[in-house]
C-alpha positions in Angstrom: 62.7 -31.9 45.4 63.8 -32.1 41.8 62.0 -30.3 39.2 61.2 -33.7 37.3 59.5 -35.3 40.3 57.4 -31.4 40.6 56.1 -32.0 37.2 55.5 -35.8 37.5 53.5 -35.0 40.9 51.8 -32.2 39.0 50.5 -34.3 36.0 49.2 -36.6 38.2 47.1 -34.1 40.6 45.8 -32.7 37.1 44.8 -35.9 36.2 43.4 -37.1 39.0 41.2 -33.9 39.1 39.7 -34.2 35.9 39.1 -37.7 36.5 37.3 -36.7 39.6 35.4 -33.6 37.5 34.5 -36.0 34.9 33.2 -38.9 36.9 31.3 -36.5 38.7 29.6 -34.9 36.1 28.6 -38.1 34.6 27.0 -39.1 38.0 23.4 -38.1 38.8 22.6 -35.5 41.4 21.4 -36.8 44.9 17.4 -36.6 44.1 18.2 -37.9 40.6 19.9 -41.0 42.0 17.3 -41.8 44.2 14.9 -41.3 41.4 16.7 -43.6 39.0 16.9 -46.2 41.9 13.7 -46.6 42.6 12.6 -47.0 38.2 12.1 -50.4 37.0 13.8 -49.5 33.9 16.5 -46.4 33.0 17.4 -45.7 30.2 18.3 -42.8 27.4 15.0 -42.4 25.6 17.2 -40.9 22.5 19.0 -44.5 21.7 16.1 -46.6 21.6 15.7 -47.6 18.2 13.0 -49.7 18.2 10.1 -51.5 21.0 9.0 -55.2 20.3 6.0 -56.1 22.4 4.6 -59.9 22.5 1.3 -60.3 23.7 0.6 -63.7 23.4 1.0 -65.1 19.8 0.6 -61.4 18.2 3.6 -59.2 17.9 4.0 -55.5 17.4 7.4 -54.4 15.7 8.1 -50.3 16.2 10.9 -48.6 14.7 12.6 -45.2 14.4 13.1 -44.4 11.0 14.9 -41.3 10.3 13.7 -39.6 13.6 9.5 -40.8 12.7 7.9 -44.1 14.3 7.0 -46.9 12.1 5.3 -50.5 12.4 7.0 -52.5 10.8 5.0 -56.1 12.3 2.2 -57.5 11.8 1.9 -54.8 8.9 4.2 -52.1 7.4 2.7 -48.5 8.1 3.0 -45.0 9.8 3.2 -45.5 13.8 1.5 -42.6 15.7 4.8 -40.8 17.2 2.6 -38.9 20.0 1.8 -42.9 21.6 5.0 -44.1 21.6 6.7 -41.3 23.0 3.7 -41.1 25.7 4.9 -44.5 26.2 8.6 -44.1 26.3 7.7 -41.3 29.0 5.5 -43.8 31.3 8.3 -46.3 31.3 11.4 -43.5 31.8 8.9 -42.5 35.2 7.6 -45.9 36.2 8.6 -46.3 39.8 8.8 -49.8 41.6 6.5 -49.5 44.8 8.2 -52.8 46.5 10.8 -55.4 45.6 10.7 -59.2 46.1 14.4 -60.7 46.6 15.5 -63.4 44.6 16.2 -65.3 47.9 12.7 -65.2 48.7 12.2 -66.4 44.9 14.3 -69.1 45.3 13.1 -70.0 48.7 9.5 -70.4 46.8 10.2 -71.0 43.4 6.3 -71.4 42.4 6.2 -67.9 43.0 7.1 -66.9 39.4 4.5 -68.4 38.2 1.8 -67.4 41.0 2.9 -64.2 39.9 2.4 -65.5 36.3 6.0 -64.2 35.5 7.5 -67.6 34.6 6.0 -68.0 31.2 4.7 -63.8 30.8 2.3 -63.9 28.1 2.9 -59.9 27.7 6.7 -59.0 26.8 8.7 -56.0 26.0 11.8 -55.7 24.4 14.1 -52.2 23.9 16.1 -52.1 20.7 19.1 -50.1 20.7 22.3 -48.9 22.4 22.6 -49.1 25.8 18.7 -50.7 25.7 17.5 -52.1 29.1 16.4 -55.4 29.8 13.2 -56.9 28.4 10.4 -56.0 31.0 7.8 -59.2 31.6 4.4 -58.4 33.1 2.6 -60.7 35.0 -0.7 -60.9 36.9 -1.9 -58.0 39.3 -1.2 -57.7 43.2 -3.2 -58.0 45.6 -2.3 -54.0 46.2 -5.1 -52.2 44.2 -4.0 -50.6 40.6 -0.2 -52.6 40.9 1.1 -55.4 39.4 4.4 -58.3 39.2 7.0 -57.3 36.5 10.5 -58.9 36.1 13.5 -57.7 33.8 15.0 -60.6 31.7 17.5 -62.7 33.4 16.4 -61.0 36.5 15.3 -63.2 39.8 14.0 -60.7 41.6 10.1 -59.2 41.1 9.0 -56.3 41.4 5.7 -54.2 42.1 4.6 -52.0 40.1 1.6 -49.9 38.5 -0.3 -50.8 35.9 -0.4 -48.0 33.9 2.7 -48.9 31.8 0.5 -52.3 30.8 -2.2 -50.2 29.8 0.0 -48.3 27.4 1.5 -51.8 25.8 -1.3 -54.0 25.9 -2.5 -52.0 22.8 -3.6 -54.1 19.5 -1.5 -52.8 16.7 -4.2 -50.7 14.7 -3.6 -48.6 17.9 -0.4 -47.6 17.3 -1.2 -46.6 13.9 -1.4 -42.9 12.8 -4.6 -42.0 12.2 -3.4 -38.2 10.7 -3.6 -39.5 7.1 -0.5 -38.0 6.1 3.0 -36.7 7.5 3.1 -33.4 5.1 2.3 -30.2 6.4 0.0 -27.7 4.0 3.1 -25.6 4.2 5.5 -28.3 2.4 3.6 -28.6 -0.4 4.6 -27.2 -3.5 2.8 -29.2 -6.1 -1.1 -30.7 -6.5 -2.8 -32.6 -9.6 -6.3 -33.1 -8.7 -8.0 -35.7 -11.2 -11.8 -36.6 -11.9 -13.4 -37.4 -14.9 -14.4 -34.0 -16.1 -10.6 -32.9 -16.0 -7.4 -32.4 -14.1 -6.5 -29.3 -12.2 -2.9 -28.7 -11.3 -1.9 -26.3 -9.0 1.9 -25.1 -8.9 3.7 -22.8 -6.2 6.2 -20.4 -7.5 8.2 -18.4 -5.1 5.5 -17.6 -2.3 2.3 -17.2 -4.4 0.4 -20.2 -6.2 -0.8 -20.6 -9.4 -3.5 -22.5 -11.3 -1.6 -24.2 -14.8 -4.3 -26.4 -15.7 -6.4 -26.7 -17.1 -5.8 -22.8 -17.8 -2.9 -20.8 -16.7 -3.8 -18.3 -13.8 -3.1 -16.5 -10.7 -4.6 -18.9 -7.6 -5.4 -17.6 -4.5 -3.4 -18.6 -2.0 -5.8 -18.9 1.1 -8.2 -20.8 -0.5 -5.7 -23.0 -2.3 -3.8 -23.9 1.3 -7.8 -24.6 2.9 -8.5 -27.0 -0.5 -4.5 -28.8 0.5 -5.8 -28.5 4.1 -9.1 -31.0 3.4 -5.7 -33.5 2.7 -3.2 -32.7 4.8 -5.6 -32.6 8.6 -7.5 -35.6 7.5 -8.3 -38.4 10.2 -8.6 -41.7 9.4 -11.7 -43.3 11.1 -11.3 -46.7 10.3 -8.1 -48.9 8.9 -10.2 -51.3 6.2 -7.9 -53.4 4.5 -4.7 -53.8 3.1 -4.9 -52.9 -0.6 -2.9 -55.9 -2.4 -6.9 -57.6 -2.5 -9.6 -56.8 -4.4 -10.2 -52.9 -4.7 -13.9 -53.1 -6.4 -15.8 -53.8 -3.2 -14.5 -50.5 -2.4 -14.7 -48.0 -5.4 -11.2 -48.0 -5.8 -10.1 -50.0 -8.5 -11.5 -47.1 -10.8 -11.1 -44.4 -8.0 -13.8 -41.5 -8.5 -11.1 -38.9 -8.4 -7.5 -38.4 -6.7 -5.5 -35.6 -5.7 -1.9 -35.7 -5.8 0.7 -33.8 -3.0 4.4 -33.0 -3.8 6.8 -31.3 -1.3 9.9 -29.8 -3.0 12.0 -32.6 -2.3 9.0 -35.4 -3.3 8.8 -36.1 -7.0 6.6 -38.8 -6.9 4.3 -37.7 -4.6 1.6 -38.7 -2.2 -1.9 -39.9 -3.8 -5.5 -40.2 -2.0 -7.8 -41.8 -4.0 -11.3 -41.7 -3.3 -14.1 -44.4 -3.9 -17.2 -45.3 -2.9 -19.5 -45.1 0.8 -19.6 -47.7 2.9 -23.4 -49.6 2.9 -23.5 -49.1 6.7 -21.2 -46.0 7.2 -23.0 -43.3 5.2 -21.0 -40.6 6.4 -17.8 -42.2 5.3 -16.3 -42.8 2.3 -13.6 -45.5 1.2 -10.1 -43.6 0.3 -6.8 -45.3 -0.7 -3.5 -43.8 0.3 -1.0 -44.9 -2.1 2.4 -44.0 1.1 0.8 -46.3 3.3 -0.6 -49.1 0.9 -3.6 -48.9 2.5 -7.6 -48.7 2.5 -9.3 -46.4 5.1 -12.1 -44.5 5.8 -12.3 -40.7 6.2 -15.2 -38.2 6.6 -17.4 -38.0 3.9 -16.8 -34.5 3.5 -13.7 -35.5 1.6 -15.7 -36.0 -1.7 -15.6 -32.0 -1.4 -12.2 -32.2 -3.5 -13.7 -33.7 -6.4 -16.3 -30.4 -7.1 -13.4 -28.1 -6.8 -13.2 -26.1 -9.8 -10.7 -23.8 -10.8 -12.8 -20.9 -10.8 -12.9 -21.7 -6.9 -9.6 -21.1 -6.6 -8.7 -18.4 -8.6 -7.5 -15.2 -7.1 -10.1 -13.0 -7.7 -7.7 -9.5 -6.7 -7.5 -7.5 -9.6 -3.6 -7.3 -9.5 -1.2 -9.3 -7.4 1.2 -6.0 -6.4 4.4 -6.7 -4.6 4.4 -3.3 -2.3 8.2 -4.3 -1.4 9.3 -4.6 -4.6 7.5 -1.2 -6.3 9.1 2.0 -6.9 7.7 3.6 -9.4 3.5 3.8 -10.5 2.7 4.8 -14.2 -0.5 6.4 -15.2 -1.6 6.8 -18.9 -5.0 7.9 -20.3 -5.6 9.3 -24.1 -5.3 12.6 -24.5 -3.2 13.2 -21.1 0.3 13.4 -19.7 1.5 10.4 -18.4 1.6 10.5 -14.6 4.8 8.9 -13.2 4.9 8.7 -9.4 8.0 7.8 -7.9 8.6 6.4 -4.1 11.6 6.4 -1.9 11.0 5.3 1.6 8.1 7.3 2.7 8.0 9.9 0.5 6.6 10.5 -3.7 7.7 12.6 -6.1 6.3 12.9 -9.2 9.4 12.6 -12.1 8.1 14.0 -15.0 7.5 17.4 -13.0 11.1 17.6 -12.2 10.5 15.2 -9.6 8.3 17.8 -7.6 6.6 16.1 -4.3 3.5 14.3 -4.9 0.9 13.7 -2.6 1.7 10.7 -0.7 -1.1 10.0 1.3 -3.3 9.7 -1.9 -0.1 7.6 -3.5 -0.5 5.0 -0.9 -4.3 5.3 -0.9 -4.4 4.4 -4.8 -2.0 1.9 -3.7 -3.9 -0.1 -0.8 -7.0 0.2 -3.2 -5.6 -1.5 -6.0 -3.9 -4.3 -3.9 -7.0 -5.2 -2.3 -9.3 -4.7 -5.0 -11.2 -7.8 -6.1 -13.2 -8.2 -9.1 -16.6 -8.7 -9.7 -16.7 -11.4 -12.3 -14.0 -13.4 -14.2 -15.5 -12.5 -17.7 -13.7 -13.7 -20.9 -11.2 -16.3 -20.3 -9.7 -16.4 -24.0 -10.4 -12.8 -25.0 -9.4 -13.0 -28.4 -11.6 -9.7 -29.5 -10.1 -6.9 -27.2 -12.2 -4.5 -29.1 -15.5 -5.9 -27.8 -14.4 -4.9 -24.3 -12.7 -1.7 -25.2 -9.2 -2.9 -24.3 -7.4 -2.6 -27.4 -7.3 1.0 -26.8 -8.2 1.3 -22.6 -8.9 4.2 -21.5 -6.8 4.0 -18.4 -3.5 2.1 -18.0 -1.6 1.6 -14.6 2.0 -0.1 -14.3 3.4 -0.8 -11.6 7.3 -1.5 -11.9 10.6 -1.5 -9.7 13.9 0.5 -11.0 17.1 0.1 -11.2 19.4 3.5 -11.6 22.2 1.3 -13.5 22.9 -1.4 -15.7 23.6 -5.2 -13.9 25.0 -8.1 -16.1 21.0 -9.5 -15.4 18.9 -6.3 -16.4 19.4 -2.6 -17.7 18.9 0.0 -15.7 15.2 1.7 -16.1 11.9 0.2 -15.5 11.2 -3.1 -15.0 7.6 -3.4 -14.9 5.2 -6.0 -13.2 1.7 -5.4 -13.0 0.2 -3.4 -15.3 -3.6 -2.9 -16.0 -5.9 -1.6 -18.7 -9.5 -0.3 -18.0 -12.0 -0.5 -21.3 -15.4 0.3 -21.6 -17.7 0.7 -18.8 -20.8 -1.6 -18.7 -23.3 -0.1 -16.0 -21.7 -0.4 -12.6 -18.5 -2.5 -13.5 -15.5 -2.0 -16.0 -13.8 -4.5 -18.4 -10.1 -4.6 -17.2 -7.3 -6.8 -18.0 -3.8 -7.6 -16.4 -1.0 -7.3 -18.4 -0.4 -9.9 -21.1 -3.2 -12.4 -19.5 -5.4 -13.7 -21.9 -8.1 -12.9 -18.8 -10.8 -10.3 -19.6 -12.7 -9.2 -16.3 -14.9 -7.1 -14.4 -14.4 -4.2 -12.0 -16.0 -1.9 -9.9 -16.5 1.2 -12.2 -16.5 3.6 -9.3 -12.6 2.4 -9.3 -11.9 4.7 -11.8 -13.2 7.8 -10.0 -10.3 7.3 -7.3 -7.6 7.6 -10.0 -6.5 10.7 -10.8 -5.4 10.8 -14.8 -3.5 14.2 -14.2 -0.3 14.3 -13.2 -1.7 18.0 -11.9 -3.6 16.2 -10.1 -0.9 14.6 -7.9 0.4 17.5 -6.9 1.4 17.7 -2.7 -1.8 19.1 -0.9 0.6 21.6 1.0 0.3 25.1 -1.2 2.9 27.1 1.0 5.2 26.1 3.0 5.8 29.2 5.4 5.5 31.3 9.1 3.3 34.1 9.7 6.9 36.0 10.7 8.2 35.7 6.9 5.9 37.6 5.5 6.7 41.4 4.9 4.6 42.7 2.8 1.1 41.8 1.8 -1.7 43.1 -0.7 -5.2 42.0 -0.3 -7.8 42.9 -3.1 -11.6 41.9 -2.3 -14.1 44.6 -3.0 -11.2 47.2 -2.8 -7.2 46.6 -2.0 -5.7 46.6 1.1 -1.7 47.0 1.3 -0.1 46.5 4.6 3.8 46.4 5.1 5.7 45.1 8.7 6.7 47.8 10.7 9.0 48.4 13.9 8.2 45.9 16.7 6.2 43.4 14.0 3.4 45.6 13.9 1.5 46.4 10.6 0.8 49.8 9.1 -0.6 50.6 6.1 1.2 52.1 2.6 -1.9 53.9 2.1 -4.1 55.3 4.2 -4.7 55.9 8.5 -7.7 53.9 9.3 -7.1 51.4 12.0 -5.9 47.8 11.5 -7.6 45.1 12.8 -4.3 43.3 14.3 -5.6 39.9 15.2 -7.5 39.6 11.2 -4.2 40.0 9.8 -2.6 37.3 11.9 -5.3 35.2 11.8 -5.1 35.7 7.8 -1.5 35.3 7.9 -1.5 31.6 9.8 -4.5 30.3 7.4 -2.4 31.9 4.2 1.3 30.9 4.9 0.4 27.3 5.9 -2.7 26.7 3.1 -3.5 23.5 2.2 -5.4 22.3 -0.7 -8.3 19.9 -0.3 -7.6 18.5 -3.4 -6.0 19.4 -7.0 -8.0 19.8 -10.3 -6.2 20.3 -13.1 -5.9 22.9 -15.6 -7.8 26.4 -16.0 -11.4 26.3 -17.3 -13.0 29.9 -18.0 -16.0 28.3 -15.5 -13.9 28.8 -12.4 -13.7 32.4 -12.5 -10.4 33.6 -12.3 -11.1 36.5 -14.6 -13.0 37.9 -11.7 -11.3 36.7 -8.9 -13.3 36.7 -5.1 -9.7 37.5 -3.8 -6.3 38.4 -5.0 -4.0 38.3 -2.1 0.3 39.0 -3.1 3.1 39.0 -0.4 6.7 39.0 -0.3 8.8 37.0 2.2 11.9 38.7 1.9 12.8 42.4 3.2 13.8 43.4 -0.5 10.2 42.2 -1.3 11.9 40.4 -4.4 10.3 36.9 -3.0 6.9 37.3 -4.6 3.9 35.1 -3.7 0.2 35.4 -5.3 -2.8 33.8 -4.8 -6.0 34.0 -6.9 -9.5 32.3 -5.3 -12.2 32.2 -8.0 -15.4 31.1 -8.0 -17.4 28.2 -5.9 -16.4 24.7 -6.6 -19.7 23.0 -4.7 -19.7 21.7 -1.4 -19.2 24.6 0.5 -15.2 24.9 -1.7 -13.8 27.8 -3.6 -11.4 27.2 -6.8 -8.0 28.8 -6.2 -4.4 28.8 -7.9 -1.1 30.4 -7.4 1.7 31.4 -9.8 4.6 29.2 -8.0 2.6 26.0 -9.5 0.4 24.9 -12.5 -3.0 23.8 -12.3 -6.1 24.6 -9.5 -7.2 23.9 -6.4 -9.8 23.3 -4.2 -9.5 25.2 -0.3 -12.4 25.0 2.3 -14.9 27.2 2.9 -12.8 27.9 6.9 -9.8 29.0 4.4 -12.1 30.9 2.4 -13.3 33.3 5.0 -10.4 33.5 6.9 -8.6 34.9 3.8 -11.3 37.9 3.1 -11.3 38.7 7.0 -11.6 42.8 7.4 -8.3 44.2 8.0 -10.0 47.3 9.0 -10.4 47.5 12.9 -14.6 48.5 13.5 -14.8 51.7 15.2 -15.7 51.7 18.7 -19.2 51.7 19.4 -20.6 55.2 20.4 -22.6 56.1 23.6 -26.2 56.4 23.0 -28.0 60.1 22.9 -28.6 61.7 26.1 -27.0 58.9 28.6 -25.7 59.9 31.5 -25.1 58.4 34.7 -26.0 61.9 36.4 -29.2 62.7 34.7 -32.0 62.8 37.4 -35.5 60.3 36.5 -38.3 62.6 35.6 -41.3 62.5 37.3 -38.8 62.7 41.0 -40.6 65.4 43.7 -37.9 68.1 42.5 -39.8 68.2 39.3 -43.0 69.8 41.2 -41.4 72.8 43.3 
């Protein structure tokens, strides 16, 4: 065979076999076909464009618009998408129960309209590509719950159940959406609320909303999305009137109020207007919603929008702190250091102690507070006199601020603060504070300021040392005398002085409580009250075998609650340590003798008053 006649022979096998592949995978499975034979209708639920259905003289036009049902006959409005997809599915799974030929039509050709299917008074008609025919229902069998249907230009009849009537003998305010609008809570970017006292406007801004009139402040984003909420889940109970007529019967043509929606992409917006209560439905009210060109009634509790003021709104936190975005947390009181606490990941240092560790878990706890601290009163909304609440010069100042290490063509490198908030004067329980440049003057808790530690002392990491029992080498303990003790061979300890006996398991136990001490909380500086002058113990060790590593700690007087005052050379300021701590630092390194026997025992001694007594 010649090699032109192979290919030839080849290309044709290839093309008969996708031809075959093709035709095959267009073609429904076996239980698919049969399916599909016994609909009335088939057809691809994705191309129908539109459904026309005559019921006698009234007509109901539907059509897709950009993917959302509309009526667009006998009035122009918002079709519920939920009922005509319901229907779509009925008709994609109505299934013939019997078929009468056309031959037996023809054979009897009153039978159309015994089966009122020669003039149908109900109609249906599929718009779009590939649309089947227009379905005609007639009267119902004599089979209970089926009916006649015929397809246009169809002689045949078939049987059928009703339910697929049921679904298209609707009246057009059925089809109608009674969700009042199509914009989610979450769309919304923009609402004016007008009523005579005033307008509110409420403005999104990244994720977080914002009251900017009639006064510029932060809102509260929960309660602002349940106030849009009251809007955007409304249900219309009843479709009034179109509202090209006269609006006065309703209290709409001076509207009591109204309350405008934008979505990013809506300029114009979407407008409910509400008017007055219905004589007979006095748990209604009459609204007009200017999308659908429409009067309706909703639920009375509507009229709750018009009382909203922005005080109800407002976000009553005392800061809005972007944790994600924070790296650095300033502290500043009068007559102290500035405290600057720096995070990275997990961890806190504090930078203007050459960047020493802080203590984190009271970072984060100062952190939490604040975020979720709320006010107890909005108190001054234009505070022009700061002096009369003690904010011209507060006695406590917190910033909050991300950093950048280097300059960007946007910023410089350095702080770039944004929260920061002053504490005033104290008024009984609560404390005049202000955020940043907000003309806002309000009321906090004043136990607030008890939790913030003005110190950068204070910050200090709780952990005092950092070492094992085994790194120790040499240690000095002076309570009511001293006691110096040195590592021998095999880890034991021996005295430099002296040969009473050592009580082993004291020194360990004093080692463990010493090497791994923890404060309970940092101070500040030195006062002449906590009693360092006269120490309760003086304990020095070295960890290294030259004894050049040099470790002291001092523990002064009580500090309350059951806690001593202590302090170490390696870092500035005082301590608190538990009472636990206390006593196992002043353990007796001196093992107790062993008890003697008592006078005269003996386990031979014979009883007196025994018969050997009387020879």
């Amino acid at each position: 065979m010649k090699t032109k006649t192979t290919l030839v022979l080849l290309a044709l096998v290839l093309a008969v076999g996708t031809y075959i592949k093709f035709y095959e995978s267009k073609r429904p499975n076996t239980s698919e076909g049969k399916r599909q034979a016994q609909n009335v209708v088939n057809f691809d639920r994705t191309k129908i464009d539109g459904l026309t259905i005559q019921n006698g003289d009234d007509r109901i036009d539907l059509r897709r618009v950009d993917g959302k049902w509309r009526i667009e006959a006998p009035f122009k409005d918002r079709a519920d998408g939920a009922i005509v997809e319901a229907l779509l599915a009925d008709l994609d799974e109505w299934q013939r129960v019997d078929t009468i030929p056309a031959k037996e039509i023809e054979a009897n050709k009153d039978q159309l309209t015994e089966f009122g299917l020669s003039k149908a008074k109900l109609r249906l008609k599929f718009l779009g590509k590939e649309a089947p025919p227009e379905i005609l229902f007639g009267k119902d069998a004599a089979l209970e719950g089926k009916m006649y249907v015929r397809l246009e230009n169809s002689k045949e009849a078939i049987i059928a159940g009703q339910s697929v009537r049921n679904d298209v003998a609707k009246n057009a305010e059925e089809f109608r959406d009674k969700k009042l609008t199509d914009i989610a809570t979450g769309q919304i970017t923009r609402a004016v609320l007008k009523v005579p006292a005033g307008e509110m406007e409420l403005l999104k801004e990244g994720d977080a909303w914002n009251i900017v009139k009639p006064l510029r402040a932060r809102g509260d984003g929960q309660k602002i999305s349940d106030f849009l909420a009251q809007v955007t889940t409304a249900r219309i109970q009843q479709f009034v009137a179109e509202d090209r007529g006269d609006l006065h019967p309703y209290g709409l043509a001076e509207p009591r109020g109204s309350i405008t929606l934008f979505s990013s992409d809506d300029k114009q917006g979407q407008t409910l207007q509400i008017g007055g209560v219905p004589e007979k439905q006095k748990d209604d009210v009459y609204v007009r919603f200017l999308p659908r060109s429409s009067v309706y009634t909703l639920p009375k509790k509507i009229e709750q929008l018009l009382n909203t003021k922005p005080v109800d709104l407002r976000d009553r936190h005392l800061a809005r702190i972007d944790a994600n975005n924070l790296d650095r947390i300033t502290i500043e009181a009068p007559g102290r250091t500035k405290t600057i606490l720096a995070r990275k990941n997990d961890a806190w240092t504090i930078v203007n102690r050459k960047n020493q560790p802080a203590n984190a878990t009271e970072a984060n706890r100062l952190l939490e507070t604040l975020k979720n601290e709320q006010v107890t009163n909005f108190v001054d909304d234009v505070a022009s006199d700061l002096t009369k609440y003690g904010l011209d010069k507060p006695q406590l100042q917190i910033a909050f601020s991300s950093f950048a290490s280097e300059n960007t063509a946007e910023t410089p490198a350095g702080d770039r603060p944004f929260a920061t908030i002053a504490f005033g004067k104290t008024d009984g329980d609560v404390v005049y504070a202000r955020l940043g440049d907000e003309p806002f003057v309000v009321a906090a808790r004043r136990a607030l300021l008890d939790g913030v530690f003005a110190d950068p002392l204070q910050w200090q990491e709780l952990a005092v040392f950092k070492l094992k029992p085994e790194q120790v080498h040499r240690l000095s303990v002076v309570t009511d005398q001293e006691r110096t003790l040195a590592r021998g061979a095999n880890n034991t300890w021996m005295w430099l002085k002296g040969n009473e006996p050592i009580n082993q398991v004291n020194v360990q136990s004093l080692l463990n409580t010493l090497t791994s001490l923890r404060a309970v909380r940092w101070i500040g500086g030195t006062t002449p009250a906590q009693g360092f002058e006269k120490p309760q113990i003086a304990i020095t060790f070295t960890t290294s075998p030259d004894d050049k590593a040099l470790h002291k700690l001092l523990v002064g007087g009580p500090a309350g609650d059951g806690m001593w005052f202590a302090r170490t050379d390696e870092r500035e300021g005082v301590f608190v340590i538990s009472n636990p701590d206390f006593n196992a630092l002043r353990l007796p390194l001196v093992a107790a003798p062993a008890a003697a026997p008592a006078p005269g025992a003996s386990s031979s001694a014979t009883p007196m008053g025994t018969p050997s007594d009387h020879h």
